[in-house]
N, C-alpha and C positions, 0 to 999 in steps of 0.2 A: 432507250426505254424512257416514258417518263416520270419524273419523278412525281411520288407521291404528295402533296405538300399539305393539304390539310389531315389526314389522314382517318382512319376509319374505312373501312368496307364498302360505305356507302357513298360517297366523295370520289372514289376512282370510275363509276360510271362518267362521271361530269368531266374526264381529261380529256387532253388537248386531241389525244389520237382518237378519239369518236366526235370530235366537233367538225363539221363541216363550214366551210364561207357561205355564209345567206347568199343568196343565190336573188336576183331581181328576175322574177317568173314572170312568164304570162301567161293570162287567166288559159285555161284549157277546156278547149269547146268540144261537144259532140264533133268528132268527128266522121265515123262509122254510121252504119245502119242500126246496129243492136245498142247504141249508146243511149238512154234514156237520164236525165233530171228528176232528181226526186228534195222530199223533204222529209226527214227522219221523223217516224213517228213514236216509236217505241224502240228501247233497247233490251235485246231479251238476252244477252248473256253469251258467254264462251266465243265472241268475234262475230255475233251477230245481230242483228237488227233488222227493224219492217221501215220502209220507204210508204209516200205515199206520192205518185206519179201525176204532172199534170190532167191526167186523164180521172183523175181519182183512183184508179186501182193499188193495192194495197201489195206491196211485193218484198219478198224476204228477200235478204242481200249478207254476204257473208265476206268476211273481211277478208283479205288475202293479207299475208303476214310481211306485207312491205309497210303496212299501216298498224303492226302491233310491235312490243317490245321496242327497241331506240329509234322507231321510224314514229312513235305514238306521240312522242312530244309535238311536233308539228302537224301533226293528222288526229286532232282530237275530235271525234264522231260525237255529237249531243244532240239533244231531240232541238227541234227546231233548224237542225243544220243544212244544210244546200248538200248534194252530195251527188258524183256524177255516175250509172253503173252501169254496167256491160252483162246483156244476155247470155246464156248459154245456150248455143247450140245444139249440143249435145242430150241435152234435159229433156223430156217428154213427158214429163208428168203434168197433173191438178194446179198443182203449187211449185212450180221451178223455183231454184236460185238463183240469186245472181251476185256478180262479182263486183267488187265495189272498186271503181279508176279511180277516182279526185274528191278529195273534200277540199271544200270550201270555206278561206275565212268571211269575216262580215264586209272586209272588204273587197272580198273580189266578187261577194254576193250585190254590192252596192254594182259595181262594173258592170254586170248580168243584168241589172235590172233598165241600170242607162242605156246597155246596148239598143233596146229597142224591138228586140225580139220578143214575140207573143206567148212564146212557152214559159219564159219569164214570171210573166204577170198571172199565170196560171196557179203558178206554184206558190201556195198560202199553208199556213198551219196555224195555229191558234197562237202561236210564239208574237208571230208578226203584227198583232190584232194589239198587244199593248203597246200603249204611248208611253214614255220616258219621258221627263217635262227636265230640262236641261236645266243645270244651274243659274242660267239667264234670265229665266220666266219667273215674277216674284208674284206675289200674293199678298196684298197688304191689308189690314182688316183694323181699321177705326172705329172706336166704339167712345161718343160722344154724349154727352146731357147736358141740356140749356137748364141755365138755373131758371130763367123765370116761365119758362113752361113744362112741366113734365113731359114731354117728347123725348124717346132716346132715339137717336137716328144711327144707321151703321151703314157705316159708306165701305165698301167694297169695291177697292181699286185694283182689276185683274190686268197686268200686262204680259201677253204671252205674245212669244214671237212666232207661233203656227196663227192665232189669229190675227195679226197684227192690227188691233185694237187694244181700247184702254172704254174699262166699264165701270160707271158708278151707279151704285145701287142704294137709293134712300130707301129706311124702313121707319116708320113711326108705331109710336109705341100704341096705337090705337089697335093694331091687330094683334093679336092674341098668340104665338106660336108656341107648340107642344115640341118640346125637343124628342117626344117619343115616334111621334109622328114623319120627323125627317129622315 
């Protein structure tokens, strides 16, 4: 058995006998016919959650309990997430369920997208839409006055490495700007 060592109640989840060897996976594709790509739209509570399909249809998905309780560390569901699910058959209803195979980290969502497959590029959520500006991209903002002429000039030096330019922008003090306005 193993021994306890930091001890507390809540510390013996973390032992050695529920740790498994990372594992070097590969990505997991549709294989089947009922296997559909989605992106998490809403989470609505007790294991489940709405997909939104490249096709746009909007589909409840219900977690199967390989991805709750010590399997949830590694299969954390968030809105914005890739996730892979499987129809039921058996369903006949308005509104079927379905079963949720694979989630996906950001990395193997990056893999998905190089693959080159069009269902890929389908799949958008509002998550994807914001830019992150990397610690690399600076912003420098110079704010100057000539003594012998009242001009203030503000030179705006932008170097972002999605545009890979560099922009300066002179302002003279001749226009008027309302900072309410901007």
């Amino acid at each position: 058995m193993v021994k306890n060592q930091n001890g507390g109640n809540k510390s013996k989840k973390f032992g050695r006998k529920f740790l498994t060897a990372p594992v070097d996976r590969r990505v997991r594709l549709a294989e089947e016919e009922g296997e559909i790509y989605g992106v998490v739209t809403k989470l609505v509570g007790n294991g489940m959650f709405y997909i939104n399909d490249p096709d746009g249809k909007e589909r409840l998905v219900v977690m199967r309990n390989k991805f709750r309780g010590r399997g949830k560390r590694d299969n954390t569901v968030m809105q914005g997430g890739w996730v892979l699910i499987g129809e039921r058959d058996f369903e006949s209803c308005a509104k079927p369920k379905h079963d949720l195979l694979e989630v996906y980290t950001d990395i193997e969502k990056q893999k998905l997208k190089k693959s080159g497959n069009p269902v890929f590029l389908k799949l958008k959520s509002e998550f994807d839409n914001e830019v992150v500006i990397g610690g690399d991209s600076m912003v420098e903002v110079e704010f100057t006055e000539n003594v012998s002429t009242p001009e203030l000039n503000l030179e705006v030096e932008v170097d972002n490495e999605y545009l890979d330019a560099k922009e300066t922008i002179i302002m003279d003090v001749g226009e008027e700007v309302d900072i309410d306005d901007i």
